[in-house]
C-alpha positions as CSV (number, residue, x, y, z in Angstrom):
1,X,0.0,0.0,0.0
2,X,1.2,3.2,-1.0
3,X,2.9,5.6,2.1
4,X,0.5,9.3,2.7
5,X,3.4,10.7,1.3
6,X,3.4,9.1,-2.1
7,X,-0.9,9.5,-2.4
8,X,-0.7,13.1,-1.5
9,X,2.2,13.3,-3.9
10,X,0.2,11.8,-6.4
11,X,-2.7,13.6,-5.8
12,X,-0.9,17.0,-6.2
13,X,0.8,15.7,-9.4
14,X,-3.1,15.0,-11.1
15,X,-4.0,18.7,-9.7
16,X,-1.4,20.0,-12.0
17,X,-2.0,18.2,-14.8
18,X,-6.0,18.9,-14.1
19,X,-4.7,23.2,-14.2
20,X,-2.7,22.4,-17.6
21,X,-5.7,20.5,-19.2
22,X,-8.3,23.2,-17.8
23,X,-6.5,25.5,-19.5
24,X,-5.6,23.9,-23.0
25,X,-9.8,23.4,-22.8
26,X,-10.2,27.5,-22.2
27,X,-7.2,27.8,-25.4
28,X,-9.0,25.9,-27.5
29,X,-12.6,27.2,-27.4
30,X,-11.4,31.0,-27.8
31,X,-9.4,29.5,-30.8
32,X,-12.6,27.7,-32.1
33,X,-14.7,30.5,-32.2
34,X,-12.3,32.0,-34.6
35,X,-11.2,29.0,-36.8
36,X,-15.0,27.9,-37.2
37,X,-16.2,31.9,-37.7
38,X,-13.2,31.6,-40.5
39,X,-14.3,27.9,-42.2
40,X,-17.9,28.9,-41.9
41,X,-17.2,32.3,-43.9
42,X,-15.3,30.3,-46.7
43,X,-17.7,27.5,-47.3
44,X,-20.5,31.0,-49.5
45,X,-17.7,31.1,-52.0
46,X,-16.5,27.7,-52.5
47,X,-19.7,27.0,-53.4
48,X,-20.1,30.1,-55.8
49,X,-17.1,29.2,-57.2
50,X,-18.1,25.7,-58.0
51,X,-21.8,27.0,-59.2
52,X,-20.0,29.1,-62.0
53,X,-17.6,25.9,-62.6
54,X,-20.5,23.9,-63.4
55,X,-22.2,26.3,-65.4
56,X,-18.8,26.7,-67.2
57,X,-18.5,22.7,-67.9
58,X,-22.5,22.2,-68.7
59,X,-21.6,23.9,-72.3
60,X,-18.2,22.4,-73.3
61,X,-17.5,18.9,-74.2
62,X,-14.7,17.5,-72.6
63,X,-12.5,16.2,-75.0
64,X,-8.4,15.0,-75.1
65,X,-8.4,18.9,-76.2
66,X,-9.9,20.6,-73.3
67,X,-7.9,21.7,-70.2
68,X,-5.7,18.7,-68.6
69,X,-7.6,19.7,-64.7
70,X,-10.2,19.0,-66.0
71,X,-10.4,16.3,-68.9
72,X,-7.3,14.0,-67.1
73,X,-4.5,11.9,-68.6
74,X,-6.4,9.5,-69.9
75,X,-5.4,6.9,-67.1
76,X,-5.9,6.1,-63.3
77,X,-3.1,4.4,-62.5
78,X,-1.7,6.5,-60.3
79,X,-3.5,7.7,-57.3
80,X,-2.0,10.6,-55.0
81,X,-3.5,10.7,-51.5
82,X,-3.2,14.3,-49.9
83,X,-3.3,14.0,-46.5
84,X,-3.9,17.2,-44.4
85,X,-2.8,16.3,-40.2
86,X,-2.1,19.2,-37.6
87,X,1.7,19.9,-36.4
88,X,0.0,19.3,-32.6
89,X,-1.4,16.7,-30.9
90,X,-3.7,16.4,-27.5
91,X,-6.8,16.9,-30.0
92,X,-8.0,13.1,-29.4
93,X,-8.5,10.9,-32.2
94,X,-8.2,14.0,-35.0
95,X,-5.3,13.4,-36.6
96,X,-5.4,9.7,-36.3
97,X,-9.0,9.3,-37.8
98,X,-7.8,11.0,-41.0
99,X,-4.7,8.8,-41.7
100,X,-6.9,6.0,-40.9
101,X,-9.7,7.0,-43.8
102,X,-6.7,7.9,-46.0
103,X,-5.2,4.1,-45.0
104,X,-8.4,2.7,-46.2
105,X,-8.5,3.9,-49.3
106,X,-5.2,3.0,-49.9
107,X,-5.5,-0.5,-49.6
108,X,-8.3,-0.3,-51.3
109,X,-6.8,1.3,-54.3
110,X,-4.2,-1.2,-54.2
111,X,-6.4,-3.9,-53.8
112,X,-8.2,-2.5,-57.6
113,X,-4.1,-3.3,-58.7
114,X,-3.6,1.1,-58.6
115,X,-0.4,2.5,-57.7
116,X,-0.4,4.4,-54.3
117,X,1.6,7.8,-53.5
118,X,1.1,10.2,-50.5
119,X,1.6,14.1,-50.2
120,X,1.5,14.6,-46.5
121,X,1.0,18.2,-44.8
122,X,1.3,18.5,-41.6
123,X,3.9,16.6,-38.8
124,X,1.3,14.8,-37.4
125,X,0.4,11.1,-38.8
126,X,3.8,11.0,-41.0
127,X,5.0,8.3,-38.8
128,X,2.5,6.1,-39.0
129,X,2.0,6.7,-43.2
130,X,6.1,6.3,-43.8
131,X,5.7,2.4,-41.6
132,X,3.3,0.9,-43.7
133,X,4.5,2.9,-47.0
134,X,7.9,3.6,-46.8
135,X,9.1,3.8,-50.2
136,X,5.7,6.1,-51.6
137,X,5.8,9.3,-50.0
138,X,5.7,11.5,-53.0
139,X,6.3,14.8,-51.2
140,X,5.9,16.4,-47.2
141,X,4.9,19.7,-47.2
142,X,6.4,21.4,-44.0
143,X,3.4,23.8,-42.0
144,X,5.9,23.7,-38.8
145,X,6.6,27.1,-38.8
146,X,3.5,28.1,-40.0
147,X,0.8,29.4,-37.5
148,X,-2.2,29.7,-39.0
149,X,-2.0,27.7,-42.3
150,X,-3.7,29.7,-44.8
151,X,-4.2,30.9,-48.5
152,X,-0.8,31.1,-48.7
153,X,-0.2,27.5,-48.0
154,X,-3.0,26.2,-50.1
155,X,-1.5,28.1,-52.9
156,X,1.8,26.7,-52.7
157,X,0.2,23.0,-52.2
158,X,-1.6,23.4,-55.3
159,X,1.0,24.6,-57.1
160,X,3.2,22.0,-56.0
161,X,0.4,19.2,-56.7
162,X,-0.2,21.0,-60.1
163,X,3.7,20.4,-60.9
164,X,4.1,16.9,-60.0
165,X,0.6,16.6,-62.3
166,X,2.3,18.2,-65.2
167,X,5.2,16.0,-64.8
168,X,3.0,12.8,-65.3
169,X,3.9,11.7,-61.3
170,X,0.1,10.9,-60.9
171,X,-3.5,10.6,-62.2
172,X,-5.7,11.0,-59.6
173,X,-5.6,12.9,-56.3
174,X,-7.8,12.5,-53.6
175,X,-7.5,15.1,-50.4
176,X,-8.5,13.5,-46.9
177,X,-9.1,15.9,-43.9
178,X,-11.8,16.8,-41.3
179,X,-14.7,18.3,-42.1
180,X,-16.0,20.7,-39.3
181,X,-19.4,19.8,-37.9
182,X,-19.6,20.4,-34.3
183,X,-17.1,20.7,-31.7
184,X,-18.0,17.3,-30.4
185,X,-18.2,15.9,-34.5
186,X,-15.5,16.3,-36.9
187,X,-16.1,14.1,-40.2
188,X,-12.9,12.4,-42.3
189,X,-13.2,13.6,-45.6
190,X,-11.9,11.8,-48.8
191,X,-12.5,13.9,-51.8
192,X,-10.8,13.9,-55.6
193,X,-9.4,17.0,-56.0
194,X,-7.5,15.9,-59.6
195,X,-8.8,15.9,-62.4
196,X,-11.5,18.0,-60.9
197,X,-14.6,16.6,-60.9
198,X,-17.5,18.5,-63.2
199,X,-19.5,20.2,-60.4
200,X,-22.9,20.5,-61.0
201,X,-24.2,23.2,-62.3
202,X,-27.0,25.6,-61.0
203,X,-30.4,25.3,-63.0
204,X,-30.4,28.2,-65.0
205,X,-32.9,31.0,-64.6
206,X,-36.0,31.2,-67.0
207,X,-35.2,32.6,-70.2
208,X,-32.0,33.6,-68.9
209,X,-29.2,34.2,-71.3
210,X,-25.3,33.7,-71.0
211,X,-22.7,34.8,-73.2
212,X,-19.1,34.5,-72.0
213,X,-16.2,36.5,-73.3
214,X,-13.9,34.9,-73.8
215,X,-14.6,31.4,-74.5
216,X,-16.5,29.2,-72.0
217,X,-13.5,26.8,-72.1
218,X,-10.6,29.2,-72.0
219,X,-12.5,30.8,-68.6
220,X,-12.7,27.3,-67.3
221,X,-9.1,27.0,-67.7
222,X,-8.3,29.9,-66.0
223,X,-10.4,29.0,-63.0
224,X,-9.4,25.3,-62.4
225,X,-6.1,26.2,-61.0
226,X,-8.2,29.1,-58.3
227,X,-10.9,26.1,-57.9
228,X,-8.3,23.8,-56.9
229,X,-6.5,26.5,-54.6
230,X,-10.3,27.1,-53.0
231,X,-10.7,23.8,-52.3
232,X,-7.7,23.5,-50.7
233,X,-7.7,26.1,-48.4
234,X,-11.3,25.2,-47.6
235,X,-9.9,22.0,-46.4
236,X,-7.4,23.9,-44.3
237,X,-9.5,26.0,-42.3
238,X,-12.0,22.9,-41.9
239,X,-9.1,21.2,-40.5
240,X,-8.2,24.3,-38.4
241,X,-11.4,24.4,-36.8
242,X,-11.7,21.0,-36.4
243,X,-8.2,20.5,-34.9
244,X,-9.2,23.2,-31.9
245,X,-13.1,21.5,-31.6
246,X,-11.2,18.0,-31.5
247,X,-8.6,19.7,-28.4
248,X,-11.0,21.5,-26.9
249,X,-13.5,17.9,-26.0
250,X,-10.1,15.9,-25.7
251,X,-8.9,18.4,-23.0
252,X,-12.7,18.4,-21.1
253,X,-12.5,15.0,-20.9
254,X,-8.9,15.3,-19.2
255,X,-10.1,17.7,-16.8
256,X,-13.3,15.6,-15.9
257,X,-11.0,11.9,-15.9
258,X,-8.3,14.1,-13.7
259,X,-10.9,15.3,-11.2
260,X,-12.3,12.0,-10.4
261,X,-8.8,10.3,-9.9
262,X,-8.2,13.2,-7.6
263,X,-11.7,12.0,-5.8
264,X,-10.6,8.7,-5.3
265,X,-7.1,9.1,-4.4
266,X,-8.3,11.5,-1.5
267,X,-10.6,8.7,-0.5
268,X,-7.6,6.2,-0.7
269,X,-5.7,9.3,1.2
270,X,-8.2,9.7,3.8
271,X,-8.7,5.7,4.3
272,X,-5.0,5.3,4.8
273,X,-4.6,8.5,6.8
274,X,-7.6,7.2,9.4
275,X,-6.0,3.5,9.2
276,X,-2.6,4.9,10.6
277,X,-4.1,7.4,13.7
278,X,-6.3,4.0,14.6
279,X,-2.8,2.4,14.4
280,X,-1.1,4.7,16.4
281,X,-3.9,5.1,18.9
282,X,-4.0,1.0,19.5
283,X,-0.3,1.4,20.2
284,X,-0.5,4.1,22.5
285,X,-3.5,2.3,24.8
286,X,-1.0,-1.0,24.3
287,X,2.2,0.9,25.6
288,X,0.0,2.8,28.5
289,X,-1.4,-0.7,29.3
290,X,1.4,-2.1,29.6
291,X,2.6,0.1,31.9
């Protein structure tokens, strides 16, 4: 049995752990607020942007001749999986979930006889990705230094995913992050991102009339590569938000585990504490007896 010295050490220790989780918790909600206000305010223009996309491909056929975004190389072969993690952990089963979807679907490619490749961002999940694949990690886009990945970095990704594209690396890409629902729910996402898929486009308004200067293709080829960008910096800020929604439960349920191990210890504490006085008590009346 453990000495009141070791349980009130121990209980002391799981107090300051219990102070460091309370406040990750209070870190993380004031961050939330912002990261969801920020993935919530992107989500109207994605899906503006991919309105006008589908407008755009309802009136071209796509053809060996239209842009290479959008009509492909002609093969799936290759499939490149983009997997967004954090740089941080304590945020629970966040980063985790996503390699797992993007695992998945890698076996399941490679099941289909595909060829598997990975562009990881983020620190987090690389370990786990570079054990089972070793020898197909494609690229590792550093966000370490990076505070608050933004446009900036989803430009640079796309650019970078546009290049290895060009250079015949890959067919397909598929991005896999989490999709922000709720503070308590954040969704793994898998979604092709190359070629881009034709959105759908908006029914047209009665007797409404287009014309598009120039061409309805050479616009579309302008705005695959600003699609693509959108997309991914959606899936940045969903991750953001998710990420700080994901810390913000793990580190409640921390604080709640910590404060009933504290509870029990001081039981244990209080047990052992009354066990010794009785002790002590029974050896007095012995020694005064004896006596």
């Amino acid at each position: 049995m453990a000495s009141l010295k070791e349980l009130k050490g121990r209980i002391n220790s799981v107090k300051s752990t219990q102070k460091i989780t309370k406040a990750k918790q209070m870190v993380a909600a004031a961050k939330l607020r912002k990261a969801q206000a920020a993935a919530e305010a992107a989500r109207p223009y994605a899906a503006r942007l991919a309105e006008v996309m589908g407008s755009l491909a309802s009136k071209i056929t796509v053809s060996e001749n239209s842009p290479k975004l959008l009509a492909g190389t002609g093969s799936d072969k290759v499939h490149l999986l983009v997997v967004m993690n954090s740089d941080k952990g304590l945020a629970g089963a966040f980063n985790s979930n996503i390699v797992k979807a993007a695992l998945v679907k890698a076996r399941e490619l490679e099941a289909q006889g595909k060829t598997v490749l990975f562009y990881l961002v983020g620190r987090k999940g690389r370990a786990v990705i570079r054990r089972e694949y070793p020898n197909q990690i494609a690229h590792m886009f550093d966000t370490t230094d990076v505070r608050d990945p933004g446009f900036n970095e989803a430009e640079r990704i796309a650019d970078e995913l546009v290049a290895l594209y060009d250079a015949g690396k890959f067919d397909v890409a598929h991005l896999f992050y989490s999709k922000f629902r709720s503070a308590l729910l954040q969704e793994p996402t898998d979604q092709q991102i190359i070629p881009v898929p034709a959105p759908k486009a908006a029914a047209p308004a009665a007797d409404a009339v287009t014309e598009y200067e120039p061409d309805e293709e050479e616009i579309l080829a302008a705005l695959l590569p600003r699609y693509l960008r959108t997309q991914l910096f959606g899936a940045l800020l969903e991750n953001a938000a998710s990420e700080q929604g994901a810390s913000m439960t793990a580190m409640d349920n921390a604080t709640r585990n910590a404060g009933d191990l504290i509870k029990k210890l001081t039981i244990v504490y209080n047990r052992t504490r009354q066990a010794a006085i009785t002790t002590e008590l029974v050896e007095i009346i012995a020694g005064a007896e004896a006596l």
